[in-house]
C-alpha positions in Angstrom: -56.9 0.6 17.3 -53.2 1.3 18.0 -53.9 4.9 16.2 -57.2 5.4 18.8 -55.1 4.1 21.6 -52.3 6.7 20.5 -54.3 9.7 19.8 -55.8 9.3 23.2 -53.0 9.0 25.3 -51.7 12.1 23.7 -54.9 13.8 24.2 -54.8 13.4 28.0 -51.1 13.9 28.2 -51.5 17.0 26.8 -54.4 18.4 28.6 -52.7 17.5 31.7 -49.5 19.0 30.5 -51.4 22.4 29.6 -53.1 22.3 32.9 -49.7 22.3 35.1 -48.7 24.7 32.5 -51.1 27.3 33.1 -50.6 26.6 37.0 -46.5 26.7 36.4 -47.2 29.8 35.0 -49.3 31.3 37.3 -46.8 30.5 40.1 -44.3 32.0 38.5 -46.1 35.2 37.8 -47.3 35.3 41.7 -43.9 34.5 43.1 -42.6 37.2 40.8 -44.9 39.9 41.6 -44.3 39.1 45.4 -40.6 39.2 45.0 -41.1 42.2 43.0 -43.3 43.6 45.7 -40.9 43.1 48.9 -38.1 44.9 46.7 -40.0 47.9 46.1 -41.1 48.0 50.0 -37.3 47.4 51.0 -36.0 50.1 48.6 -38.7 52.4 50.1 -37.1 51.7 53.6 -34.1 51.6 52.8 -34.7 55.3 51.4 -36.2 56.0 54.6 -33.7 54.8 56.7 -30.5 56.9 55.1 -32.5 59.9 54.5 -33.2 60.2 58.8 -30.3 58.7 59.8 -27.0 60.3 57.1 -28.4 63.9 57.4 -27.3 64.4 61.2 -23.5 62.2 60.1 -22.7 63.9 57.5 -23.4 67.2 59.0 -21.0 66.1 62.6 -18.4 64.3 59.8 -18.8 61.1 61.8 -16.8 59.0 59.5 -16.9 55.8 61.5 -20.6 56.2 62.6 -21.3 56.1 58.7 -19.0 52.8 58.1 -21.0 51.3 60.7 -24.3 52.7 58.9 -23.3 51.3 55.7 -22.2 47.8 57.2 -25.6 47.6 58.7 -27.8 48.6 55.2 -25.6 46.1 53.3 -27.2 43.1 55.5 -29.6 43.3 53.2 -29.1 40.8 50.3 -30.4 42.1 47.1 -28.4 45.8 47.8 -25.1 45.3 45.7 -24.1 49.0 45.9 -24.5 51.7 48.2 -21.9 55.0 48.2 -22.4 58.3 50.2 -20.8 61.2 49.3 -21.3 64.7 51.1 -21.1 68.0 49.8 -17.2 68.6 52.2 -15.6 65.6 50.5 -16.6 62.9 52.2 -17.0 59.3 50.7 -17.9 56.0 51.7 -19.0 52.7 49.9 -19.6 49.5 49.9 -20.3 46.9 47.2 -21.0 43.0 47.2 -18.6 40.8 44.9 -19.4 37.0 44.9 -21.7 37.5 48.2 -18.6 39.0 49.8 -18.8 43.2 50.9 -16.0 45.5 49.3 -14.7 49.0 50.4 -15.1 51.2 48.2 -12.6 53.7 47.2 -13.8 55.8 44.7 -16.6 56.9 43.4 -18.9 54.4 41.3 -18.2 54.5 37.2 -20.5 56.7 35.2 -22.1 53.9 33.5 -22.8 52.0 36.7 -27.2 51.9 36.9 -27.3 53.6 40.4 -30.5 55.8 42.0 -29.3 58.9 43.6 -31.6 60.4 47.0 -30.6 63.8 48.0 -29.6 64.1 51.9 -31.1 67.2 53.3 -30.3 68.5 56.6 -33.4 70.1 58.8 -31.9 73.2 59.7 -30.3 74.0 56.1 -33.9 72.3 54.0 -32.8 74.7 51.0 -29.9 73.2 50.0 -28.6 69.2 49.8 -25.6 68.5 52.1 -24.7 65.4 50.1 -26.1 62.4 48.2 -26.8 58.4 48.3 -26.3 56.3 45.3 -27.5 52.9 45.6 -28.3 49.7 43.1 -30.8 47.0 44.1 -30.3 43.8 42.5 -33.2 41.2 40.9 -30.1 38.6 40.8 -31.7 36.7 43.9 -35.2 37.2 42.6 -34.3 35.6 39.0 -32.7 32.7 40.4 -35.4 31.5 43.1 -37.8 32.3 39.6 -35.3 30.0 37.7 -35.5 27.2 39.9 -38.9 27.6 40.2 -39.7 27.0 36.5 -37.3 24.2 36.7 -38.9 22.5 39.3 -42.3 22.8 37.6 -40.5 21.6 34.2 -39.5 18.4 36.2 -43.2 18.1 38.0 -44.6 18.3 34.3 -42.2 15.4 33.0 -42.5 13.0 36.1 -46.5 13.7 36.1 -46.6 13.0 32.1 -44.5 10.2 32.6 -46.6 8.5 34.8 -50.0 9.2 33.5 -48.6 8.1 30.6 -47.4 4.6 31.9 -50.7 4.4 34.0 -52.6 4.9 30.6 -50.6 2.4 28.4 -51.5 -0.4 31.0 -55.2 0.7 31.9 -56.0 0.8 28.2 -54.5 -2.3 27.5 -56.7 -4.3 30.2 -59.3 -2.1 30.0 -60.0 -1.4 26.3 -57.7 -3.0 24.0 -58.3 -6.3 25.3 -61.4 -6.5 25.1 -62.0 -5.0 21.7 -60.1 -7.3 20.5 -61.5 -10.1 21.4 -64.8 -8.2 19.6 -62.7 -7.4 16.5 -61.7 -11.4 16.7 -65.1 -12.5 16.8 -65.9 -10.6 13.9 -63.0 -11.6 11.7 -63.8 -14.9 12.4 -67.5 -14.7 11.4 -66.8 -12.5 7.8 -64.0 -15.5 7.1 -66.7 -17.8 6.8 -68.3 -18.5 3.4 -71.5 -18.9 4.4 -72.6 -16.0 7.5 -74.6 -17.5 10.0 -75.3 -16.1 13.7 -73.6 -19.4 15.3 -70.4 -18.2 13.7 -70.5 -15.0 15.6 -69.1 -16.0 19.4 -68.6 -12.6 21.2 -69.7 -13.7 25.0 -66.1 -14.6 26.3 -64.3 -12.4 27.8 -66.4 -9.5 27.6 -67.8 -7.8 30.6 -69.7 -4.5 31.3 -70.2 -2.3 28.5 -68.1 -4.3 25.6 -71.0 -7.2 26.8 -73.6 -4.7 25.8 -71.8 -4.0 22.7 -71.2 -7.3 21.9 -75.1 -8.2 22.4 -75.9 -4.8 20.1 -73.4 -6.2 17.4 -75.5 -9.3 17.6 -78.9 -8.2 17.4 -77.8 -5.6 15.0 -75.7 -9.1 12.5 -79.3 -10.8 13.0 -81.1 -8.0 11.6 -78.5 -7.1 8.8 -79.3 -11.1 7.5 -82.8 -11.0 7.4 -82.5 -7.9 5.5 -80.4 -9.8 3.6 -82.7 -12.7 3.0 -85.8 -10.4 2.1 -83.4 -8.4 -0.5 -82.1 -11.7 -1.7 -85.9 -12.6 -2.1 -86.8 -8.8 -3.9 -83.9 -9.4 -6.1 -85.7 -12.5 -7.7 -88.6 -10.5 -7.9 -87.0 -8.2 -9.5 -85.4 -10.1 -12.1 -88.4 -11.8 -13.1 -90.2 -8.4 -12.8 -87.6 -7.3 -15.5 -88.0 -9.9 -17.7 -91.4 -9.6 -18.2 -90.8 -5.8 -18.6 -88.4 -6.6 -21.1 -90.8 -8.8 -22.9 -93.6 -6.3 -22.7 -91.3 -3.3 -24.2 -90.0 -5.4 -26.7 -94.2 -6.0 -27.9 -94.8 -3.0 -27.2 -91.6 -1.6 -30.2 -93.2 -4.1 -32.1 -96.5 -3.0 -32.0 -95.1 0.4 -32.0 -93.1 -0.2 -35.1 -96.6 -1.9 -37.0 -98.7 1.5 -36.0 -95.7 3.3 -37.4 -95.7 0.9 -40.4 -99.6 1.1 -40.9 -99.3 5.4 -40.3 -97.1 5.8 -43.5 -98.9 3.1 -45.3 -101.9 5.0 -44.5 -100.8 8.4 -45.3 -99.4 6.4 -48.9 -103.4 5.0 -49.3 -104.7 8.9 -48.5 -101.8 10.2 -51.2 -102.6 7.5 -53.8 -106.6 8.1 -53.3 -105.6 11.9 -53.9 -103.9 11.3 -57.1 -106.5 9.4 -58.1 -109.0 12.4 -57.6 -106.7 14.8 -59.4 -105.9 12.5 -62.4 -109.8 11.9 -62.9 -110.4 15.4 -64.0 -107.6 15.7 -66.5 -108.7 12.1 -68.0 -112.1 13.2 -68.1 -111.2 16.2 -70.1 -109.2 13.7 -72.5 -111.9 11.3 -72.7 -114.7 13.9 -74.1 -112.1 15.8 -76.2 -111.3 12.7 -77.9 -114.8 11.9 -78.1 -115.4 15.1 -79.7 -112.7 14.8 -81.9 -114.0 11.3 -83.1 -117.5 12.4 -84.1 -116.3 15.2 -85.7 -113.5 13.0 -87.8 -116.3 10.4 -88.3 -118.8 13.5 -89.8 -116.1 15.2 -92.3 -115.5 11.6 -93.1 -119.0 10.6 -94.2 -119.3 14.2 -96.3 -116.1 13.2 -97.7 -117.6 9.7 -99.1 -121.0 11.5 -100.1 -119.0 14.3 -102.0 -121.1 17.0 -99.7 -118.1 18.0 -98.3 -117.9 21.7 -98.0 -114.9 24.3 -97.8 -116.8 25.5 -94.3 -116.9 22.0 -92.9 -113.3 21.6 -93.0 -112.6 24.8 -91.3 -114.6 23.9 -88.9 -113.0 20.0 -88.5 -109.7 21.9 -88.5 -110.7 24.4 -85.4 -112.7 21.6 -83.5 -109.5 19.3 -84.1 -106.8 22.2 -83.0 -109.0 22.8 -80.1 -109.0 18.6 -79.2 -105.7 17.9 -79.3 -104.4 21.1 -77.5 -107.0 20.0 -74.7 -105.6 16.3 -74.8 -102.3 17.3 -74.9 -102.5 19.6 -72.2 -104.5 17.6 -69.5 -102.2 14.6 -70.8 -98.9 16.6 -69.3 -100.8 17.8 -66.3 -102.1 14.3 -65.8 -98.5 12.6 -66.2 -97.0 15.5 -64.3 -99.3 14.8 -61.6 -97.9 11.2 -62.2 -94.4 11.5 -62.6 -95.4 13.9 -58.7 -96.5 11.2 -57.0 -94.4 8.4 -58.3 -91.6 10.6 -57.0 -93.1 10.9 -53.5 -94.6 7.8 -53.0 -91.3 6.1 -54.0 -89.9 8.3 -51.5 -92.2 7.6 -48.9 -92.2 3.8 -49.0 -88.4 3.4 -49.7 -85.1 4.7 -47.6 -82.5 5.8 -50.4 -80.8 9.1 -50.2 -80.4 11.0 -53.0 -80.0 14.5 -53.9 -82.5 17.0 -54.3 -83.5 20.7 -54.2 -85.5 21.4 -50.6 -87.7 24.4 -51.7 -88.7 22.3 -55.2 -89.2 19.2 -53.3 -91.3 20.7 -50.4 -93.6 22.2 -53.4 -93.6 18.9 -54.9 -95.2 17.1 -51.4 -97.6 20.2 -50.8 -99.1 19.8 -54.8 -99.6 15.7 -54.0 -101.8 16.5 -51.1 -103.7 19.1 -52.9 -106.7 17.3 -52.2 -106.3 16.7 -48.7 -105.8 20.2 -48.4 -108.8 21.1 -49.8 -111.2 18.9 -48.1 -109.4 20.3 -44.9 -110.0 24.1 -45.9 -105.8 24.8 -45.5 -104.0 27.1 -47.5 -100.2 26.6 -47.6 -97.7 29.6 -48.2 -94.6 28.1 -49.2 -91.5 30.8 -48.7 -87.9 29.5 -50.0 -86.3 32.2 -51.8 -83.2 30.6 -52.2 -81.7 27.0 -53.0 -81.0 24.6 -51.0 -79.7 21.7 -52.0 -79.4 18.5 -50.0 -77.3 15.3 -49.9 -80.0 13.7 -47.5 -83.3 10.9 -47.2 -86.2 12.5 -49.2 -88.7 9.8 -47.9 -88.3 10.6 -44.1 -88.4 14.6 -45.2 -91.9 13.7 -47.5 -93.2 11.8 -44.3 -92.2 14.9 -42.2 -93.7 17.4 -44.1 -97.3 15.5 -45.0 -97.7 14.6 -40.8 -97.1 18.6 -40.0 -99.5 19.2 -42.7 -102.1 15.9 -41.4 -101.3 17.7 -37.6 -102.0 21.5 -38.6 -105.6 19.9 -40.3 -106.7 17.7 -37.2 -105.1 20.0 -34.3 -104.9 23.2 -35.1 -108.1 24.6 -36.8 -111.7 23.7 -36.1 -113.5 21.1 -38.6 -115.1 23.4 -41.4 -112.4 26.2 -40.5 -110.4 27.5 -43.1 -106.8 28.0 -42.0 -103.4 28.9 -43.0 -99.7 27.0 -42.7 -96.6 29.2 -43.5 -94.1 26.7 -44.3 -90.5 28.3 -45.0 -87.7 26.9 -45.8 -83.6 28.6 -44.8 -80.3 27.7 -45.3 -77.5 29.0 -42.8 -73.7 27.5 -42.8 -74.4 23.6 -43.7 -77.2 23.3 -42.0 -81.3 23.9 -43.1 -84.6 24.5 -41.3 -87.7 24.8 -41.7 -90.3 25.8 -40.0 -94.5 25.2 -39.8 -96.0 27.9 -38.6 -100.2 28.2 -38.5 -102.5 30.6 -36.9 -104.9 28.5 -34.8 -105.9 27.4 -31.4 -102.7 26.7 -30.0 -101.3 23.7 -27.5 -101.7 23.8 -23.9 -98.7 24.0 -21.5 -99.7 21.0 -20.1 -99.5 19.2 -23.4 -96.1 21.0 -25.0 -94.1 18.7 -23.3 -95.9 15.8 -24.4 -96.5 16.2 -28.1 -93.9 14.2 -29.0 -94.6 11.2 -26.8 -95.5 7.8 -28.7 -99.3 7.4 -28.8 -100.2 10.7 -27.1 -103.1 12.4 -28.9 -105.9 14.8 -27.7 -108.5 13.3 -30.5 -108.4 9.5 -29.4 -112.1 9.0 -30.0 -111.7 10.7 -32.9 -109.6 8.6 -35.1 -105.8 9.9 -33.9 -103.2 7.2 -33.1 -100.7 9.7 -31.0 -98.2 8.2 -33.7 -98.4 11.6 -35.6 -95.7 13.4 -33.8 -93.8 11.0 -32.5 -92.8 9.5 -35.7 -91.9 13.2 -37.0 -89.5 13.1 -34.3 -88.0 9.8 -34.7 -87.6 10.7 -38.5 -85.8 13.9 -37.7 -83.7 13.1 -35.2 -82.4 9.3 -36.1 -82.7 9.6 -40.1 -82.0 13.4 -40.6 -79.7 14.1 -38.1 -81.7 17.0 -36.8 -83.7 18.9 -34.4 -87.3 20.2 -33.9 -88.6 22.6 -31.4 -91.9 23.6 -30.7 -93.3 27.3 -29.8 -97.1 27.8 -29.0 -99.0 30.3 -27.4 -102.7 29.1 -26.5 -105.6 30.9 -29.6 -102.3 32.5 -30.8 -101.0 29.1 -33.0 -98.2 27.4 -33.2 -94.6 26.7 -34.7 -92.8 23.6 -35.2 -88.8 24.5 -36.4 -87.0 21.6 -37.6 -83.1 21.9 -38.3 -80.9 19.8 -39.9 -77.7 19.7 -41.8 -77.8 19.9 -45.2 -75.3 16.6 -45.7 -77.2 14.4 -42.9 -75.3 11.9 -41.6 -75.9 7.9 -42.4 -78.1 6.3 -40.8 -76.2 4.8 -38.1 -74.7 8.0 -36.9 -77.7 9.2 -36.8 -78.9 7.3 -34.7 -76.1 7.1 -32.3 -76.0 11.4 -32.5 -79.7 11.2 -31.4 -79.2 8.7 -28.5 -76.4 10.9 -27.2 -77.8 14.0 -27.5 
């Protein structure tokens, strides 16, 4: 308040101070240019006066008439030297020391600043018959400017002084007051602990506008605490609002977490049923070759008893058995590899070690356990992974990765009955590996790019998809590998899902915390 009062006291002292400035000024510039006027018009008369009245001296040698001449020019104040000087020899001056007139003697000193005017006579015009040398002070002209400014320097001060005294006391009484008595009411009303509008006394004292003000600040205090009350009411709401959101995101993680649960168990029950269909044919060729092999055994047996055995029967055991047993034995390895396959990936799929393992061998490993989801979906996998890779990571979250890209190309990307293609390669740059799914068919909308990876966001809802598909691709990629996935699709010209990560991945809870900060 002290500040306002300060600033606008100085405000007005200087406006007023600028004001007689520029009107000090302009006085001084008018007096001077008169004063500078009337010595020009006096110098021009002056000049007038000695070139009609010296000629006709000077030419008689009237020595006394030109003392009395010079006398009479040096009544005027501001001339301070004036010397005459004819072509004969005569000479006569006068100068003004200390405001007193001085004879002169001799002629003026070469430096002195004098103007010279030529004295012509009328009946000799061609040639000068002497000379007037004269200097016109501004000594009289500077001090009446001087004591000019100085009078407008003490006009300024004794002006300032009193508009500021008259200020100092009118702003008191008339604003300070006041105001404080409004900044006291208000003080008093934020002490309190509890705000109410009795608290808030602003009528004494107060007239005129600060009245107004006061009954503003009121109206304005009353509406500030029932905005108050109604926040302090949505605040509640609020609150309680939260804690049922709370409640409901925590089901909704749970339920989230089951679906995710009951995807991979499903995608284990769709592996295992596919094993089952691949080991049948194998066994079956062990059963009949067996089979074979027993009647056969049972036959050279019986000749063997009955001594009908022939030379030719034997030959013919021995062929049927080499044939048997390389049958058995050969659909036995294909049938345990097929088991030792899926042991490995199911293991994988339902547990959370890490381990090491080779990427390019592994991803063939996967792609062979879902051979028969692969062909009841018509989808031919290219596998390219020239080089090894070996990684330090989770092979179960990399299994479930690779069989949901596959499980997403066969519901998304072709037709049903559509035979299709997925290029899935595999490179290794620095410590970190990609891969990438690439197939050839319809393509995702824009509108739906930035979607895909939402949690239960599917395009086939009525047709058996959970939305889960994606979204727990993602989550598996970027809390359990430590990596990345991008997407690039052009609508009818396919799509290609790029998954990066490093080849050590981190553990599980840095993974995580990488993913939420990133």
């Amino acid at each position: 308040m002290q500040s306002t009062r300060a600033r606008l006291n100085l405000l007005i002292i200087l406006t007023v101070t600028f004001v007689l400035a520029v009107s000090g000024l302009y006085s001084y510039w008018q007096s001077k240019s008169q004063y500078e006027t009337a010595l020009q018009e006096n110098e021009v008369a002056l000049r007038k006066r000695l070139e009609t009245i010296l000629p006709s001296i000077l030419w008689n040698f009237d020595q006394s008439l030109l003392q009395r001449v010079l006398d009479a020019q040096m009544q005027w104040p501001d001339l301070e030297t004036l010397a005459v000087e004819s072509n004969d020899g005569i000479f006569a001056g006068r100068q003004r020391v200390d405001d007193k007139l001085v004879q002169l003697k001799t002629r003026p000193a070469a430096n002195t600043p004098l103007k010279s005017v030529n004295i012509i006579y009328e009946e000799r015009p061609d040639k000068p018959i002497g000379r007037v040398q004269y200097h016109v002070s501004t000594a009289r002209m500077d001090l009446s400017l001087r004591q000019l400014v100085i009078g407008k320097i003490i006009e300024i001060v004794l002006l300032d002084f009193i508009l500021t005294l008259a200020l100092v006391l009118g702003f008191n009484h008339i604003i300070l007051r006041p105001l404080h008595t409004l900044s006291g009411a208000l003080d008093h009303a934020a002490a309190q602990p509890h705000f109410s509008m009795e608290e808030l006394k602003l009528e004494h004292g107060l007239r005129g506008e600060f009245a107004s003000l006061a009954d503003s600040v009121r109206r304005i205090a009353s509406r500030l605490l029932t905005e108050l009350d109604e926040r302090r009411l949505a605040l509640t709401a609020l609150k309680d609002a939260k804690f049922r959101a709370d409640e409901a995101y925590h089901d909704l993680k749970q339920a989230q977490n089951e679906l995710v649960q009951s995807e991979k168990m499903a995608s284990l029950g769709g592996l295992v049923a596919g094993v089952a269909h691949e080991i049948n044919t194998p066994v079956g060729v062990i059963l009949t070759s067996a089979s074979v092999l027993s009647d056969e055994t049972h036959s050279v047996k019986s000749n063997l008893e009955s001594g009908a055995i022939k030379k030719s029967d034997l030959v013919r055991y021995f062929e049927t058995a080499e044939q048997s047993t390389g049958l058995i034995l050969n659909n036995a390895d294909r049938a345990a590899e097929l088991i030792r396959s899926f042991k490995r990936v199911a293991v994988d799929q339902t547990s959370e070690a890490r381990r090491t393992f080779e990427l390019g061998d592994y991803v063939r490993e996967v792609v062979s356990s879902l051979h028969p989801t692969l062909k009841r979906g018509q989808l031919t996998v290219q596998i390219g992974c020239d080089e090894r890779i070996e990684l330090d990571s989770y092979p179960g979250a990399m299994a479930q990765v690779i069989t949901n890209f596959i499980t997403n190309t066969i519901a998304h990307a072709y037709d049903e009955g559509q035979p299709g293609t997925l290029d899935i390669v595999a490179t290794h740059e620095g410590g970190s590996a990609s891969l990438s799914f690439s197939d050839h068919g319809k393509g995702i909308p824009y509108e739906h790019q930035s979607k895909i990876f939402d949690p239960f966001f599917t395009t086939k809802r009525g047709s058996g998809g959970s939305g889960l598909g994606l979204n727990v691709v993602y989550n598996l990629i970027t809390q359990t590998l430590g990596g990345t996935v991008a997407v690039k699709s052009m609508p009818t010209e396919g799509t290609t899902f790029i998954v990066t990560f490093p080849c050590n991945a981190p553990h599980r809870g840095m993974a995580a915390e990488l993913s939420g900060t990133g």
